[in-house]
N, C-alpha and C positions, 0 to 999 in steps of 0.2 A: 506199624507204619507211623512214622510221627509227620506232625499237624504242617508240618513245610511239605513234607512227599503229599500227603493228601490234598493241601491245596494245588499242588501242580498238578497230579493225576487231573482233578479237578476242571482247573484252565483249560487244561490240554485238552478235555473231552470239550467244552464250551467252544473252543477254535475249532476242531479238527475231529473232534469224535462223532459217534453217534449218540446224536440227542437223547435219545431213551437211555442212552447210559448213564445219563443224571440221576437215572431212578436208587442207585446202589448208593449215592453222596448224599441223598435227601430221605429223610423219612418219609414213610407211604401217607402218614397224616401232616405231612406240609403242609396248607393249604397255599403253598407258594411255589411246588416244583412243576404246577402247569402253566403258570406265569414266565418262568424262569425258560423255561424251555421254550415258549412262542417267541419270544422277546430274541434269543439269540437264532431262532430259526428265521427270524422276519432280519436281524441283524447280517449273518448268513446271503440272504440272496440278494445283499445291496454291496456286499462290499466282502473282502479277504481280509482277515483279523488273524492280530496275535496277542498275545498276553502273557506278558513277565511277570512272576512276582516277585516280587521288590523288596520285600521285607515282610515278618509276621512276627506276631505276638501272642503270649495269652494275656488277657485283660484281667479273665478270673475265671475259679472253678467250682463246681458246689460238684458231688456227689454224681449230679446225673444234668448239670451243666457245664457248660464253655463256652466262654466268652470270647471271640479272637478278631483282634484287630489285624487288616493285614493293607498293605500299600501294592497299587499294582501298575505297568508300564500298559497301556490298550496303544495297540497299533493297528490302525484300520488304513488298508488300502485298496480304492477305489478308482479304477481305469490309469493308475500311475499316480495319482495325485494321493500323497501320505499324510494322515493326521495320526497326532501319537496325543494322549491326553494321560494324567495317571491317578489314577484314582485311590480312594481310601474306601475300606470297607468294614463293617462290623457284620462277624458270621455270630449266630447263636445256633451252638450245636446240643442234643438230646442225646443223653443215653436211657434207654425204654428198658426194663425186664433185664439187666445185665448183658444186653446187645452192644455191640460195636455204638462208636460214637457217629452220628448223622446228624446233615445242617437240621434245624428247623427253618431257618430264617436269613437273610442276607438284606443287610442297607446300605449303601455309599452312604461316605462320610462324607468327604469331599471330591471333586473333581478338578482339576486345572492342565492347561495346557502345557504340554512338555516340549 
């Protein structure tokens, strides 16, 4: 799978999937995939969301690192009235014991209104 499919799989689950399927894109030592999960579950019952990605990159890679910068379209609509903002993000992904590659880590970069 390359790093565009996975962060769409990704999205797609954050919009539209079931939240505990997070658990397969996040390392089990996250200390950040029960945050990540509240945060779009409390997102979820305020409003209908979509999420484009926009673009991605690798930044950089060690061995059992990856860096990836990625640009994304948020489309949140709420009783009709549409806000679209697009954000910037930096994943840091872990590879453990020769396992698949998983987030550790997710930061916005920037945000602005689209």
């Amino acid at each position: 799978m390359t790093i565009n499919e996975y962060f769409n799989q990704y999205y797609d689950v954050l919009c539209n999937g079931d939240l505990s399927n997070l658990d397969q894109f996040f390392h089990s030592d996250s200390p950040f995939l029960q945050g990540v999960k509240s945060q779009y579950e409390a997102i979820r019952k305020q409003l209908e969301m979509t999420i484009k990605l926009e673009s991605i990159e690798l930044v950089a890679k060690q061995d059992d690192l990856l860096v990836i910068r990625d640009k994304i379209l948020f489309e949140g609509n709420k009783d009709g009235a549409i806000k679209k903002s697009r954000t910037g993000n930096l994943h840091v992904m872990t590879k453990k014991n020769d396992d698949e590659w998983k987030v550790q880590s997710t930061s916005p970069l920037t945000v602005e209104s689209a």
